[in-house]
C-alpha positions as CSV (number, residue, x, y, z in Angstrom):
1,X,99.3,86.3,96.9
2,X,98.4,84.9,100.0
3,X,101.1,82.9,102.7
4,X,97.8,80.2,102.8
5,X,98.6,79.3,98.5
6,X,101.9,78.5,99.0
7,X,101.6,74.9,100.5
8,X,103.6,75.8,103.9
9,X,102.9,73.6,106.6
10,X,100.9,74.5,109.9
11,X,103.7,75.5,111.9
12,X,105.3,78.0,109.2
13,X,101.9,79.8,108.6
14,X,101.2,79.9,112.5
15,X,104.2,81.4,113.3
16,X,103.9,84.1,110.3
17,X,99.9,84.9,111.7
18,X,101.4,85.3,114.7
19,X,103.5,88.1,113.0
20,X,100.4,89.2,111.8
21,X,102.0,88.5,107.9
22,X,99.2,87.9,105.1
23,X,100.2,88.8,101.9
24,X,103.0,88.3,100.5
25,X,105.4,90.4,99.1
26,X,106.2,90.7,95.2
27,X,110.0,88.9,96.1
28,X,108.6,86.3,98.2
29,X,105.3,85.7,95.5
30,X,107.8,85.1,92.9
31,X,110.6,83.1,95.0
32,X,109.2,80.6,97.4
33,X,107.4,78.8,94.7
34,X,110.5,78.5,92.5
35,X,112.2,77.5,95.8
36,X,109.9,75.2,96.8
37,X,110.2,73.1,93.5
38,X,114.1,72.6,93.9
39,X,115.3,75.1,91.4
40,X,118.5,77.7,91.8
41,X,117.3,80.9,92.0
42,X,118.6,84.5,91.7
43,X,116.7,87.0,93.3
44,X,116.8,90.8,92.5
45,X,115.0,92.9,95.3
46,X,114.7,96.6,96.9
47,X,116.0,96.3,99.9
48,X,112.9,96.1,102.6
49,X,111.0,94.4,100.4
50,X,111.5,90.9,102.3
51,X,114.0,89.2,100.4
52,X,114.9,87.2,104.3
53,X,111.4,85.6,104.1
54,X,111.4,85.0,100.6
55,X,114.5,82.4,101.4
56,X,113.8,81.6,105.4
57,X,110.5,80.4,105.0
58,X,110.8,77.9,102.0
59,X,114.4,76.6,102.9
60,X,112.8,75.9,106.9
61,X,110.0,73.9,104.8
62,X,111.9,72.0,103.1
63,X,114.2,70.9,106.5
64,X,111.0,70.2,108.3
65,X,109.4,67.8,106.1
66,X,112.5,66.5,105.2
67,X,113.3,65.6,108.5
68,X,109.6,64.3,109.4
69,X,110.0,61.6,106.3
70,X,107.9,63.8,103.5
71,X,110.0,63.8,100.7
72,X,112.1,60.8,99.4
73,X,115.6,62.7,99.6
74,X,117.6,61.3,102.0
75,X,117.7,62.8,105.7
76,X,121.9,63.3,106.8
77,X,121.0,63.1,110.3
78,X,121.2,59.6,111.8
79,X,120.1,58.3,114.9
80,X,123.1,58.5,117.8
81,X,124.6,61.4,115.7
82,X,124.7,64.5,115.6
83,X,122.8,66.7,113.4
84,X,124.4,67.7,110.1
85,X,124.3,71.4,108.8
86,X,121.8,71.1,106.0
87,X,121.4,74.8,105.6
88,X,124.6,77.6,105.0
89,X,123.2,81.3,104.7
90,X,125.8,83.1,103.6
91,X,126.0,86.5,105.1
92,X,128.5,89.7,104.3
93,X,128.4,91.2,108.1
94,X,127.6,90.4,111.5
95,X,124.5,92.6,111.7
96,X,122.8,91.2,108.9
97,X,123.6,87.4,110.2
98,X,122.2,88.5,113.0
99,X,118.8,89.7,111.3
100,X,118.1,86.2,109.5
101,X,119.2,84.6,112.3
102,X,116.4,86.4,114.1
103,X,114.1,85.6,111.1
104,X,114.7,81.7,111.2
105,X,114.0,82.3,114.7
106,X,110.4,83.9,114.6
107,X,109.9,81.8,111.1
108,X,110.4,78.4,112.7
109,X,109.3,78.7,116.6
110,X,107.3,76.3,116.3
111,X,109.0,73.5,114.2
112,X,112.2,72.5,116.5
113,X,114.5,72.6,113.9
114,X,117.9,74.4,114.9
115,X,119.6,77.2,113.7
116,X,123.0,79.1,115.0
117,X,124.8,81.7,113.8
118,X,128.8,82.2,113.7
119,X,131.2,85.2,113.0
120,X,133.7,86.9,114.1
121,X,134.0,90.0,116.6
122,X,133.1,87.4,119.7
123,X,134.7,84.4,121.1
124,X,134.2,81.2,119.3
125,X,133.7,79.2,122.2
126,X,130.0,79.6,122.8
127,X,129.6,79.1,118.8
128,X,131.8,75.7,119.5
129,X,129.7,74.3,121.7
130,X,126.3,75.1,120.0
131,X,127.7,73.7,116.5
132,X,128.6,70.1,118.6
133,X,125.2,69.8,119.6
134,X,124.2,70.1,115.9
135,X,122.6,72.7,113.4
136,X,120.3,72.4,110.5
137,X,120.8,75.7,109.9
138,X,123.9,77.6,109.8
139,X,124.0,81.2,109.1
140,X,127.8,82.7,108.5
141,X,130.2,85.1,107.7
142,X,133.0,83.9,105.5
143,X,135.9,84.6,107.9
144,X,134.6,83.4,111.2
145,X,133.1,80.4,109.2
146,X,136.7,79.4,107.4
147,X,138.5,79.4,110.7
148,X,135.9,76.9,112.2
149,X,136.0,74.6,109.2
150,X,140.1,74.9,109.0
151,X,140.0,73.7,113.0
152,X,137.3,70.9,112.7
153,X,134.4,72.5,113.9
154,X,132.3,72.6,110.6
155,X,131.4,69.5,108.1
156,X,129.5,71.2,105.0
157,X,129.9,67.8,103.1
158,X,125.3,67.4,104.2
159,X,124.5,70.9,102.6
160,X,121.6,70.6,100.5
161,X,120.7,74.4,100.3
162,X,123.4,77.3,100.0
163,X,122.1,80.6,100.0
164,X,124.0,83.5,99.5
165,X,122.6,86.7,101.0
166,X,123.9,90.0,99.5
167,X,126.2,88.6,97.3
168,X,127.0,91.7,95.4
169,X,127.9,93.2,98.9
170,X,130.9,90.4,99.6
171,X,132.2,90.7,96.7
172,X,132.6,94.5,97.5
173,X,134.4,93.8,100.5
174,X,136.7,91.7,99.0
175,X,135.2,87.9,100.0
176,X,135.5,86.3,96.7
177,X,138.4,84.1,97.4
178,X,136.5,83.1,100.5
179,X,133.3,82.2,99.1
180,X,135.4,79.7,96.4
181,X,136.6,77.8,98.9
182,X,133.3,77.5,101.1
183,X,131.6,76.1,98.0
184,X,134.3,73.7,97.5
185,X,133.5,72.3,100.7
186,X,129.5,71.8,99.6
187,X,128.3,69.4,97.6
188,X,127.8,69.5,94.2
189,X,124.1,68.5,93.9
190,X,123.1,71.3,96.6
191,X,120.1,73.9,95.9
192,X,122.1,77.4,94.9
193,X,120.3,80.7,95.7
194,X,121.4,84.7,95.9
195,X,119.6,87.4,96.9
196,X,120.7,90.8,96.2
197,X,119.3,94.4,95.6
198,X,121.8,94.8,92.8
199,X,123.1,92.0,90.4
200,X,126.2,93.3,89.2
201,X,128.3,91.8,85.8
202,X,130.9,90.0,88.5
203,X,127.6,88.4,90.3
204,X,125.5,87.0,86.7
205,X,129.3,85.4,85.8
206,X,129.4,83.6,88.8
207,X,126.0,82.3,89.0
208,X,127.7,80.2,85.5
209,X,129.9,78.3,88.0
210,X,127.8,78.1,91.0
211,X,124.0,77.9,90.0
212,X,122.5,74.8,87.6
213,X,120.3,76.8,84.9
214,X,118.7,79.7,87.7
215,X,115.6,81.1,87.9
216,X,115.7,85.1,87.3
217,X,113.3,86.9,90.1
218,X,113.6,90.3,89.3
219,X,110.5,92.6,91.1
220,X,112.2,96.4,90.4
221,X,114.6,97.5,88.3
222,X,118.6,96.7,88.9
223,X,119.9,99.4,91.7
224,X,116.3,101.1,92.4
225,X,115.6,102.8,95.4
226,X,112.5,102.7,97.6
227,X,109.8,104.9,95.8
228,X,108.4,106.8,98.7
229,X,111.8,108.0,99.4
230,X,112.3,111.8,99.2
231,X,116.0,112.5,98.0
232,X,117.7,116.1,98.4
233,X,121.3,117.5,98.0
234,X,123.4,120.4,99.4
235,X,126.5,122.0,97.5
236,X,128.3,122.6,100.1
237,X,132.5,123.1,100.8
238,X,134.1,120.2,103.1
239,X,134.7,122.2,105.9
240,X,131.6,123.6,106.4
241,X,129.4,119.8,107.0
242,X,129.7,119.6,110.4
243,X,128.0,123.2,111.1
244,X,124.9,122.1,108.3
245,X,124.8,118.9,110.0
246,X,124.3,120.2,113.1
247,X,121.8,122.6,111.9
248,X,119.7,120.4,109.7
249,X,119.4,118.0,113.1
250,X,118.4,121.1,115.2
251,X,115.6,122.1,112.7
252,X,114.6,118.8,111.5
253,X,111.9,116.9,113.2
254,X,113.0,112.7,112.9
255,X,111.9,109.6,114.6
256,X,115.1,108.3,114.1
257,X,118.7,109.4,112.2
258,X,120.9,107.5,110.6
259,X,124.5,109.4,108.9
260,X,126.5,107.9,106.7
261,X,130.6,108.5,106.7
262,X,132.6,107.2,104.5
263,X,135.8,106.2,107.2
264,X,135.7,104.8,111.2
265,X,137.9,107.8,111.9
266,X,135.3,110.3,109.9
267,X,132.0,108.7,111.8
268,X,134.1,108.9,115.3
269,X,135.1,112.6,114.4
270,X,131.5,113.4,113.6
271,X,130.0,112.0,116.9
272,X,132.1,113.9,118.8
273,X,131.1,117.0,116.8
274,X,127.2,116.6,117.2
275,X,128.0,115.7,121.0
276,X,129.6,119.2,121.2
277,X,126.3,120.6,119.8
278,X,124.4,119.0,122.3
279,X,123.1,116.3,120.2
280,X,123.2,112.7,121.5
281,X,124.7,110.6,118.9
282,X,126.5,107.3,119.0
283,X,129.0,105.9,116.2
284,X,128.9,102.1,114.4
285,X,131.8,100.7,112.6
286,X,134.3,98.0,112.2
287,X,136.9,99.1,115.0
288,X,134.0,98.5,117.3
289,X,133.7,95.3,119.6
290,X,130.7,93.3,118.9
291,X,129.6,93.6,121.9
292,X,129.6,97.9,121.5
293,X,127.4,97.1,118.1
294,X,125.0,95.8,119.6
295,X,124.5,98.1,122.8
296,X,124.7,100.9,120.1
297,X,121.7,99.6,118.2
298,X,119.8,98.7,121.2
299,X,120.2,101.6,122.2
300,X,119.0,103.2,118.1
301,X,116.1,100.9,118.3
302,X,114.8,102.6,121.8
303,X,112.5,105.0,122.1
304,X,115.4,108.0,122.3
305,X,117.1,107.0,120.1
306,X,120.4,108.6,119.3
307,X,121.7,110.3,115.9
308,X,123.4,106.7,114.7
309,X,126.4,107.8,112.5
310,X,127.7,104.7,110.8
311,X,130.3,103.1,108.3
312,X,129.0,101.5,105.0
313,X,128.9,98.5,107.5
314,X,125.4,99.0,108.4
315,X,124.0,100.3,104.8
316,X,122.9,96.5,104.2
317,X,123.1,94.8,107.7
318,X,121.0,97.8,109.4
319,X,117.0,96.5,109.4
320,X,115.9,99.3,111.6
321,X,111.7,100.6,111.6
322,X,111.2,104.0,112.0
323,X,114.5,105.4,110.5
324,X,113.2,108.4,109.1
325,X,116.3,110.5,107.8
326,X,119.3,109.1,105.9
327,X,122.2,111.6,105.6
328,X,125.0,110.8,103.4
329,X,127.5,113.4,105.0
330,X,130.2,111.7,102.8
331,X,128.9,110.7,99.0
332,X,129.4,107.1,98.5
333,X,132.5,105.9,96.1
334,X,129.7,104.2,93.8
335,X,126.6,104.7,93.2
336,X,125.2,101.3,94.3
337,X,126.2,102.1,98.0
338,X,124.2,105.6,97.9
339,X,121.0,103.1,96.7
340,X,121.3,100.8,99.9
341,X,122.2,103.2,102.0
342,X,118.7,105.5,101.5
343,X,117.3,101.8,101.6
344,X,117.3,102.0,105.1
345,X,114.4,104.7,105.0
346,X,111.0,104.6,103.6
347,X,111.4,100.6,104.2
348,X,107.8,98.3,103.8
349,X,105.9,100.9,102.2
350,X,106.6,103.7,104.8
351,X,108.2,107.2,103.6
352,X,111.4,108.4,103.8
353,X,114.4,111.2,103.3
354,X,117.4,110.8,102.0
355,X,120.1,114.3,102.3
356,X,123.5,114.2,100.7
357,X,126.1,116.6,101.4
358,X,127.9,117.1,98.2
359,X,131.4,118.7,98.2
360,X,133.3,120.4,95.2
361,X,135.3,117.5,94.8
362,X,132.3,114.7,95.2
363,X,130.8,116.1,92.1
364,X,131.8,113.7,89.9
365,X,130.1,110.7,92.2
366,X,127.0,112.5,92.2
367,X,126.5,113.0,88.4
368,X,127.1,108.4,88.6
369,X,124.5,108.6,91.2
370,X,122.0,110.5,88.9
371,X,123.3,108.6,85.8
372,X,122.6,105.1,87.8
373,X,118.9,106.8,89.0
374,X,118.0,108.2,85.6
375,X,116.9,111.3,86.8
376,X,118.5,114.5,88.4
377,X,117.9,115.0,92.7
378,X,116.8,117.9,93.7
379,X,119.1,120.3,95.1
380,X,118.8,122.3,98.1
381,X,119.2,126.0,98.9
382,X,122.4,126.4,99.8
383,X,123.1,127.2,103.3
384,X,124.0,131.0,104.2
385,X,127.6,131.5,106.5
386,X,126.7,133.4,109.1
387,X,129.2,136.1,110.4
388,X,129.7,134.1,114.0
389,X,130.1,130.7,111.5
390,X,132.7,132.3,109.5
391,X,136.4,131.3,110.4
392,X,138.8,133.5,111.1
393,X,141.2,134.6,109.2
394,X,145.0,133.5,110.5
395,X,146.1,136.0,108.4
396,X,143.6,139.2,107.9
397,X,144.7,142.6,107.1
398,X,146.3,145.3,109.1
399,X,144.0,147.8,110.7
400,X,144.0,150.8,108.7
401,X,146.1,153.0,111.1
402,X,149.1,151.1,111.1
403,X,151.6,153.1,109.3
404,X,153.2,150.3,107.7
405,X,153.1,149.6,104.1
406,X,149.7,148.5,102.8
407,X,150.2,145.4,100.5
408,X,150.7,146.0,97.0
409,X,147.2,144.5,94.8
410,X,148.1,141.5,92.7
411,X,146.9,141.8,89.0
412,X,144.8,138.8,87.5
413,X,143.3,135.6,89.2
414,X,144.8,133.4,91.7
415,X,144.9,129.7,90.9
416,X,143.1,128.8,94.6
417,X,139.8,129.4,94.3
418,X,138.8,127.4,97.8
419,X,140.7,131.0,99.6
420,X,138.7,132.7,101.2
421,X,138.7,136.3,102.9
422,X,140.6,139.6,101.1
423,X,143.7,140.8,100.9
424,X,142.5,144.2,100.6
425,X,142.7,147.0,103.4
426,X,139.9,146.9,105.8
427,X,138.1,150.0,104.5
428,X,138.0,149.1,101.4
429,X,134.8,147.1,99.9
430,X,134.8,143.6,99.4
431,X,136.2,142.0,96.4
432,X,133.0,140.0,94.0
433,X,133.4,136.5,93.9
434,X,135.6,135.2,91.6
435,X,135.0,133.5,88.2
436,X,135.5,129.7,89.5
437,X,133.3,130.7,92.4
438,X,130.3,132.4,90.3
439,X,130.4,128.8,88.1
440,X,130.4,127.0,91.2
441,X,127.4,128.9,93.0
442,X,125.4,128.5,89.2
443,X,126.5,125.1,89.3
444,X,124.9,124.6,92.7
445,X,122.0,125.9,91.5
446,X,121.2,123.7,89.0
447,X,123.6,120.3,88.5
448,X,123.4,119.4,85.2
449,X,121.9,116.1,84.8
450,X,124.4,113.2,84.7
């Protein structure tokens, strides 16, 4: 369907030709007309697939020809006043506010409406002074946006349209109690829409309280990932990811590299790993000033771009082109997460790769993974130790012409099958692997389908 069909007004489709935009995605075919008639709406969507436009475009056409007397509903901005927020976009983290905010932005250059964006990580006083000249549209996190509201700053009582952008996401992160109160402070007879890539139970409940009889937009089933993404794993023991990290970035050709830890601490450690192997890498998380977010993805979106090893923080805020690797050095606690995360690859249309790093213990998240996917991902060979990789021993055996005792064998199996290394005398031959580690190697080999 073309951007022309919809009914959007001159400056809307100017500013998308200028973006060189004709077609529209399945998301924004299905949404903007729903949107456009005043209905709630919930809307299911790969990430990538331009589930931003599919909200941004409709919600600035209905401020602009609101404003310019179109439609009969009444206009909450009065002469010798300033303008009331009309708009709240709901947002889970500072990077993805940022994104829409840069999609209003390009979306409505050409319409003078006004849009600002608030959270935390920065001083508020910049965001103070922008709010008092007046928003239409106000895109927020929860936390940054309840301290302003709680001080004076913010009046939501003129909302006519609340969307909620990755709802799924702030519930995750623990924003529920948040996200009451902010709709308290809306009115009733608002427009309710959420977007999401997954729709979990806890989301459809809510939508009972919050939305007036929705419109499902489904384009790809619940938790998909992008087709033309090429998904891999490697068995592999904890301690030896940092050595296949480093060698899979050494040997791999990518435009640009984005890995996945699952702690701040983990991502710092790992940064400081691959800067040891002589690979430039840089490290996004929480503990990190707003301010160092950005310069890090300025400096990810350049044209050397570093290895960008990153918290869970970015797997839905990160709208990067050109990332062509996703690692997953940690697995993801549930299986949603792994789907956004490879979501950053293989984004409008383009391929992508997607490596896990699977440890003996993270087998049981991989087999919810597969279960979630509906199909078994293809395991890699596993990775050789080389003698120079292979740690030494604190503890080895004593050279064969010491004259003390030799130590006496121990009959049976010991209970620690992670050991590694023999307690047998130097000259004699190695021991074969033991029963846990034969399953383990054959289980490597082929992971029974979850």
């Amino acid at each position: 369907m073309k951007f022309d069909e919809f009914g959007l007004v001159e400056p809307i489709l100017r500013a998308i030709h200028a973006k060189g935009y004709r077609t529209a995605t399945p998301i924004q075919a299905k949404a903007i007309p729903q949107f456009l008639q005043g209905r709630d709406l919930i809307g299911c969507a790969q990430t990538g697939t331009g589930k931003t436009a599919a909200f941004a475009l409709p919600t600035l056409q209905k401020l602009y020809a609101r404003r310019n007397g179109t439609q009969k509903e009444g206009n909450h901005s009065r002469k010798g006043k300033r303008r009331a927020i009309r708009a709240l976009v709901l947002s889970p983290t500072r990077e993805l506010a940022a994104q829409i905010g840069a999609s209003f932005s390009a979306y409505g250059q050409f319409m003078g409406l006004r849009h600002m964006i608030v959270h935390g990580g920065v001083s508020q006083r910049p965001q103070v002074r922008s709010l008092q000249k007046g928003v239409d549209t106000l895109i927020a996190t929860p936390g940054r946006l309840l301290d302003l509201i709680g001080q004076g700053h913010i009046d939501l009582a003129g909302v006519e349209i609340l969307i909620l952008d990755e709802a799924d996401r702030m519930l995750d992160m623990g924003f529920i109690h948040d996200l009451r109160r902010i709709v308290k402070y809306t009115p009733r007879d608002r427009q309710t829409l959420m977007f999401s890539a997954t729709m979990p139970e806890a989301i459809r409940r809510l939508t009972t309280e919050w939305l007036r009889e929705p419109v499902h937009v489904q384009v790809a089933p619940d938790a998909a990932p992008a087709e033309k993404v090429e998904q891999s794993v490697y068995f592999v023991e904890p301690r030896q990811k940092p050595l296949l990290l480093s060698r899979f970035l050494h040997d791999t050709r990518s435009t640009r590299a984005l890995v996945f830890s699952r702690t701040k601490h983990g991502a710092d450690k790992i940064v400081r790993g691959l800067l040891r192997d002589g690979i430039q890498a840089a490290a996004i998380h929480g503990n990190k000033s707003q301010s160092a977010r950005q310069r890090v993805l300025e400096h990810f979106k350049s044209d050397r771009p570093p290895v960008l090893v990153a918290t869970d923080i970015a797997a839905r805020g990160l709208d990067v082109h050109g990332i062509s690797h996703v690692i997953n050095y940690d697995m993801p606690l549930d299986p949603e997460t792994y789907v956004h995360r490879i979501g950053r690859t293989g984004r409008a249309g383009a391929s992508g790769i997607a490596v896990s790093f699977c440890g003996r213990d993270e087998h049981p998240r991989l087999r919810l993974i597969e279960r979630l996917l509906r199909h078994a991902i293809t395991v890699e060979p596993q990775q050789q130790e080389t003698p120079q990789d292979a740690p030494t021993a604190t503890k080895g055996p004593k050279p064969a012409s010491c004259k003390s005792r030799s130590p006496r064998r121990r009959r049976g199996k010991s209970k620690g099958s992670f050991q590694e290394g023999s307690h047998q005398k130097a000259a004699t031959p190695a021991r074969k692997p033991s029963a846990v580690s034969r399953a383990f190697s054959k289980k490597a080999a082929c992971f029974p389908e979850g």
